[in-house]
ZAMARGU-4260 file (C-alpha; in steps of 0.2 Angstrom, whole numbers, plus 5000, padded with zeros to 4 digits):
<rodrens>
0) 4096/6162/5081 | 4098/6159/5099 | 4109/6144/5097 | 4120/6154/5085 | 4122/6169/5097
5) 4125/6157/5113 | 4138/6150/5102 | 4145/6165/5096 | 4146/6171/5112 | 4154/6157/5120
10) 4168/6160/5105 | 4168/6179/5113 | 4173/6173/5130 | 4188/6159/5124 | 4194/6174/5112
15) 4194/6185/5125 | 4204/6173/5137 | 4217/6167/5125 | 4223/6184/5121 | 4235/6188/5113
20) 4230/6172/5102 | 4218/6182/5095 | 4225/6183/5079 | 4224/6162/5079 | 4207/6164/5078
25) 4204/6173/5061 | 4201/6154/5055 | 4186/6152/5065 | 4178/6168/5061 | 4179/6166/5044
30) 4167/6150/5049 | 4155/6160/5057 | 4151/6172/5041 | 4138/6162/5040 | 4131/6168/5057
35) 4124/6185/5048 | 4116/6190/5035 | 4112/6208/5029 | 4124/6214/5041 | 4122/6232/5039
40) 4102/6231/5038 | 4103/6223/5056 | 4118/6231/5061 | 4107/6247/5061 | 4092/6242/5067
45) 4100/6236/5081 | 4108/6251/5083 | 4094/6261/5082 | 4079/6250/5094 | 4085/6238/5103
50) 4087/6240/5122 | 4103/6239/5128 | 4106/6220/5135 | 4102/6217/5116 | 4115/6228/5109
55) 4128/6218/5122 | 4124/6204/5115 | 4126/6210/5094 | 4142/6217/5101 | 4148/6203/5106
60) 4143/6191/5090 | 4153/6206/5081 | 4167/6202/5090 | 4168/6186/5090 | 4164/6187/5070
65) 4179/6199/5065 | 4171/6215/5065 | 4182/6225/5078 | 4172/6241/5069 | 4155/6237/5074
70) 4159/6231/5089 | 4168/6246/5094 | 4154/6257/5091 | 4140/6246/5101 | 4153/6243/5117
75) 4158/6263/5115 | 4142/6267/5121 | 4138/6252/5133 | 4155/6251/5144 | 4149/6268/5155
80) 4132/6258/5157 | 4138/6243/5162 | 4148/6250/5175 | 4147/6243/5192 | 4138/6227/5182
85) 4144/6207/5182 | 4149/6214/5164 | 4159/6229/5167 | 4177/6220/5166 | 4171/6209/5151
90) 4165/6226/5142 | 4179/6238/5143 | 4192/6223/5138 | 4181/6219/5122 | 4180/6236/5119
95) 4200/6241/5120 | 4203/6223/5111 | 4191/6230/5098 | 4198/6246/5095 | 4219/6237/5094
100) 4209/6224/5080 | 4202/6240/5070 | 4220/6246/5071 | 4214/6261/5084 | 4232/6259/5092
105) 4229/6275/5101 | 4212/6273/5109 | 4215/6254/5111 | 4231/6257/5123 | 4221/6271/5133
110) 4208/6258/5135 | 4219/6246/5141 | 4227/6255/5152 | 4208/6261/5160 | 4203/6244/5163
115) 4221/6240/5173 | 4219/6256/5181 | 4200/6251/5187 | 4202/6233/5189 | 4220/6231/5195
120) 4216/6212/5199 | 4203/6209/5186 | 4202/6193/5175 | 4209/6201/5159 | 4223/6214/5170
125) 4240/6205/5164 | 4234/6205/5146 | 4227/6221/5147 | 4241/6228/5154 | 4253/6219/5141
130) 4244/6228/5127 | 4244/6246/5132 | 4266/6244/5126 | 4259/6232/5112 | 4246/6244/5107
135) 4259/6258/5105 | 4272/6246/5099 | 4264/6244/5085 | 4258/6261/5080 | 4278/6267/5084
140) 4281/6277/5070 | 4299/6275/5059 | 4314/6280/5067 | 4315/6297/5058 | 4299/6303/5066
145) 4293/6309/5082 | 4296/6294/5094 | 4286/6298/5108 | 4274/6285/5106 | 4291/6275/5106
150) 4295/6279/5120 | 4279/6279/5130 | 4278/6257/5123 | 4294/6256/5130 | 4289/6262/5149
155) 4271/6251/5147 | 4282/6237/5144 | 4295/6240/5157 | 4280/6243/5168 | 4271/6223/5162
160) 4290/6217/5164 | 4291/6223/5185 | 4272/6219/5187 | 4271/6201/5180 | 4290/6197/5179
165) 4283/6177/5178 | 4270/6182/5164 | 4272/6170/5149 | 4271/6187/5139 | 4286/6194/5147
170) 4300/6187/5136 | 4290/6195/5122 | 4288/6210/5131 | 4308/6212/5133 | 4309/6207/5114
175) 4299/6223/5110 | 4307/6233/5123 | 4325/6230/5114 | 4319/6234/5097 | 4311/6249/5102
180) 4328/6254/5111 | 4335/6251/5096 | 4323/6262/5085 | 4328/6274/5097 | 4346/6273/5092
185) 4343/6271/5075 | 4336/6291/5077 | 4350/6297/5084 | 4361/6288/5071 | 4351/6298/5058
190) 4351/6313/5068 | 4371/6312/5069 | 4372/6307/5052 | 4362/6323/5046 | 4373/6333/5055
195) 4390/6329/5049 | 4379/6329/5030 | 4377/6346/5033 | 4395/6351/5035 | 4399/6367/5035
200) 4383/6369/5025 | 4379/6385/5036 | 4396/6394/5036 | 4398/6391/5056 | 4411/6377/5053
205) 4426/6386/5064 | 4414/6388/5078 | 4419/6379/5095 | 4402/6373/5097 | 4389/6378/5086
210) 4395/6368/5070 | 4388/6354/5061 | 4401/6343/5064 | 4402/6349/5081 | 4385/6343/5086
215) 4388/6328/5074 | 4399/6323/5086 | 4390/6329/5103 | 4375/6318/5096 | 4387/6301/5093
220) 4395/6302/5110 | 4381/6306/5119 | 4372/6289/5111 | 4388/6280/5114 | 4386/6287/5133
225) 4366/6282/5134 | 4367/6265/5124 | 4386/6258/5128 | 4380/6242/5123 | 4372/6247/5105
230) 4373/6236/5089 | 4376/6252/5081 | 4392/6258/5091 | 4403/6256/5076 | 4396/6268/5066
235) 4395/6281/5079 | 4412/6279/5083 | 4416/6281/5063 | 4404/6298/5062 | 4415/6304/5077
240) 4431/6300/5069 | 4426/6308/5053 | 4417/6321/5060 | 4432/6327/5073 | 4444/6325/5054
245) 4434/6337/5047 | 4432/6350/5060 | 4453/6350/5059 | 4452/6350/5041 | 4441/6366/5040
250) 4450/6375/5055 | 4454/6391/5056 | 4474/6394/5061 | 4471/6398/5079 | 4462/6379/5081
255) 4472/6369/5068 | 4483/6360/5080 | 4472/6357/5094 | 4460/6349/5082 | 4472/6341/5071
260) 4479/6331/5088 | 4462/6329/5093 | 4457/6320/5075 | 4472/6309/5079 | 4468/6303/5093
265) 4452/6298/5089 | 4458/6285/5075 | 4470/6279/5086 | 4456/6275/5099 | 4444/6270/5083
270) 4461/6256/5077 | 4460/6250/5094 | 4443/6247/5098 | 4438/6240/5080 | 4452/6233/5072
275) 4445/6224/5058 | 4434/6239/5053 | 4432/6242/5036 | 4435/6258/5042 | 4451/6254/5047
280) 4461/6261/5032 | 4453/6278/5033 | 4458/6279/5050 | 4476/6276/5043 | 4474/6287/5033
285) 4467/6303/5043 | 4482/6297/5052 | 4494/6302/5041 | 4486/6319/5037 | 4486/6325/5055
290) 4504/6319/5059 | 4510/6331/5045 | 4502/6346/5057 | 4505/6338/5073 | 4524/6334/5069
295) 4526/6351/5061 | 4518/6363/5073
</rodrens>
């Protein structure tokens, strides 16, 4: 037994170290199965009685076995008592890596960021640092949810990025930053899209602000402002074509022309700025339908 745990420790360490390998080493735990049997019998007894140096020890053979779970719940309660030891730094990283392998995205990246926060220059700081935005990366929910998680992945990496701009995790730092930029965008594009839906669902369409159509179009432009560079400009620029077409369409006689010529103008700037649009012949077409207001005041 003692052979086997110096080994399985030794497998702890390198897994630990080669982060964020770690998946590459799911191989290599299948091999070590072998290493226990009647898991749950000794998983409690050791749970129950053994001092505390002992439960490190199971800890880490869990680890390095693939079982994040039990793991978790031995270093849970061993991190505070380790502190100040040779084994503090070793703990708390094995216990955030743990918790992001049990798929504990929200407790792994606040355990992350505690172990840069206490050992800003610690052996494991660069990873650890690297996976509080990977932890929340990828517990970031879907686009038409709440992306606040989103957000707070994408100022951990920004964060990684300006602290270890040499780091070879950087470049897939910055890959994550611009597909959670672009979730981002993908929300307001729904949120736009929603909007002009709606219509003049809730009779306020001949407001001069509070309209569906109107905030359709406040939501597009203001994307447009905040991501200028967006794959996704197209098809904001088409919602505030369609959107600004629609508004003069469903105008009350006092706003007709100002919104007609406004609808114009849009598709004129849309014909210019995408000219092989598919959306190019309903341009033309709105076109034609405002020009018979705007040339016939």
């Amino acid at each position: 037994m003692a052979k086997n745990v110096q080994k399985s420790l030794a497998f702890s360490r390198k897994c630990v170290i080669l982060q964020p390998e770690m998946k590459k080493c799911a191989l290599l735990w299948a091999s070590l199965a072998i290493l226990l049997s009647g898991c749950a019998g000794e998983f409690n007894k050791v749970y129950k009685y053994a001092d505390m140096n002992y439960r490190y020890e199971y800890a880490k053979e869990c680890f390095a076995m693939g079982k994040p779970n039990q793991a978790a719940t031995f270093l849970g309660g061993i991190v505070t008592m380790k502190k100040g030891s040779e084994e503090a730094q070793e703990s708390l990283y094995m216990l955030a890596m743990a918790e992001y392998m049990d798929r504990d995205y929200e407790s792994a990246s606040e355990t992350f960021k505690k172990y840069h926060q206490t050992y800003p220059r610690g052996l494991y700081a660069e990873q650890a640092m690297f996976y509080v935005g990977e932890s929340l990366y990828v517990g970031a929910p879907e686009p038409r949810l709440d992306q606040t998680p989103t957000i707070g992945a994408m100022n951990a990496y920004q964060d990684f990025i300006n602290l270890y701009p040499e780091s070879p995790l950087a470049e897939k730092a910055t890959d994550h930053l611009f597909q959670l930029r672009e979730k981002l965008e993908i929300k307001e594009l729904l949120s736009a899209q929603l909007y002009y839906n709606l219509g003049g669902y809730f009779g306020n369409i001949n407001s001069n602000s509070e309209s569906n159509y109107s905030s359709s179009i406040i939501v597009a432009q203001n994307a447009l402002k905040k991501y200028p560079d967006s794959k996704h400009r197209e098809d904001f620029s088409v919602l505030i074509m369609k959107s600004k077409f629609q508004l003069a369409e469903n105008s009350t006689e006092d706003r007709k022309l100002e919104r007609y010529r406004d609808a114009e103008d849009e598709c004129y700037g849309f014909l210019n700025e995408y000219p092989e649009s598919k959306e190019c012949e309903l341009a033309e077409k709105y076109i034609q339908k405002c020009k018979k207001v705007t040339l016939n005041p």
